[in-house]
N, C-alpha and C positions, 0 to 999 in steps of 0.2 A: 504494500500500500504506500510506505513512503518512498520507493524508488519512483513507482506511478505518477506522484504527485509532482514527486520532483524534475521527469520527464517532461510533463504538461507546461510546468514554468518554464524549462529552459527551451522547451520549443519555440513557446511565444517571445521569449528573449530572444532568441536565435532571427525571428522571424521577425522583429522589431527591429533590432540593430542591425542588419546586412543588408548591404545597397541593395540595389536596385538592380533584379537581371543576376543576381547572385545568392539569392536567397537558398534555391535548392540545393546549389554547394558547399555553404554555410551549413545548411541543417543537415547534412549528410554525416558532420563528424558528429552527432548526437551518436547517431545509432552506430556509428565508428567506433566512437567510443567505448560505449558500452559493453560493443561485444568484445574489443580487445581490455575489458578492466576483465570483462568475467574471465576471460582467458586465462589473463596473467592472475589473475585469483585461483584458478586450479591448478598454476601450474605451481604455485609458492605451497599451498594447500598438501598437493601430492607431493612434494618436494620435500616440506617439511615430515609428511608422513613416513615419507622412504627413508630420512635419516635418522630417526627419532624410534623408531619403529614402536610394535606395543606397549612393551615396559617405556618408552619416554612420553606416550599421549598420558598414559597414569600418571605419570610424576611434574605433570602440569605443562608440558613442552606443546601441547595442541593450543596454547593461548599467545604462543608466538606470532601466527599470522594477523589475529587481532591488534599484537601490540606494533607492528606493521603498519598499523593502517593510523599512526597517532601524526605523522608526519603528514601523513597525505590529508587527515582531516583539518590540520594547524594550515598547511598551506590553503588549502581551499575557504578555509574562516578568513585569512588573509586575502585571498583574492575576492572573497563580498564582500568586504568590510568597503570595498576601494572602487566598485563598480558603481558607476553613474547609472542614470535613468537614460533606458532607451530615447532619443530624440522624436520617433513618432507618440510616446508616452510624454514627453514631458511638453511636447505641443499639445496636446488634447487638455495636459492639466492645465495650461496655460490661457486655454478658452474654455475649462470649465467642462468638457466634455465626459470627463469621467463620472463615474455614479460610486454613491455610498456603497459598502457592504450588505447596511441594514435596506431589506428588503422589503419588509412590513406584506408578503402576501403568505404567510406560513398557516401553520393548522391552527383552527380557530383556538383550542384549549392555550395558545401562548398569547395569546391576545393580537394576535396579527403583528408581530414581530418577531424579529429571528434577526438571524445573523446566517447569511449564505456564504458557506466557503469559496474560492475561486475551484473551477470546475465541478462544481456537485449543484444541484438543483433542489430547492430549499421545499419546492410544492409540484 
């Protein structure tokens, strides 16, 4: 669910920031990506398995590819922290063209308010 979620936003980023006439090869390293992370994720996975072998998954060595992933999560905090707003997003907010979250057409028992997430449909 949250790799989903996460897909859904960086498409629209993807598809936000990339000229013009180049959009489709911008969004192509989405799914690039992805399949080359799971890759290199099985291959560290089985890697670590083959050295480690049973008596080292017991003795806690199967929490190494986790601790792995501490650099990659630091670098990527680091590269949102620092990313601007898409230019066709920050013209819309710029005339106003965006809309709230709050949705106000939800099940009657909440009193006709809610909060819609981006991509899920609230009614």
């Amino acid at each position: 669910m949250s790799r989903a979620s996460r897909v859904v936003v960086l498409r629209a980023c993807l598809a936000e920031s990339a000229p013009d006439g180049r959009r489709e090869f911008f969004g192509s390293f989405l799914k690039f990506g992805t399949t080359v992370a799971f890759i290199l994720a099985a291959i560290v996975c089985t890697t670590t398995i083959t050295l480690v072998g049973d008596e080292g998954k017991l003795e806690g060595w199967w929490r190494l590819p986790f601790l792995l992933t501490i650099p990659l999560g630091l670098t990527a905090l680091w590269i949102r922290t620092r990313l601007v707003e898409a230019p066709v997003f920050a013209e819309a907010s710029a005339q106003k063209e965006t809309r709230s979250p709050r949705c106000g057409r939800c099940w009657p028992r909440t009193g006709g308010s809610c909060w819609c997430w981006p991509g899920l449909w609230c009614c």
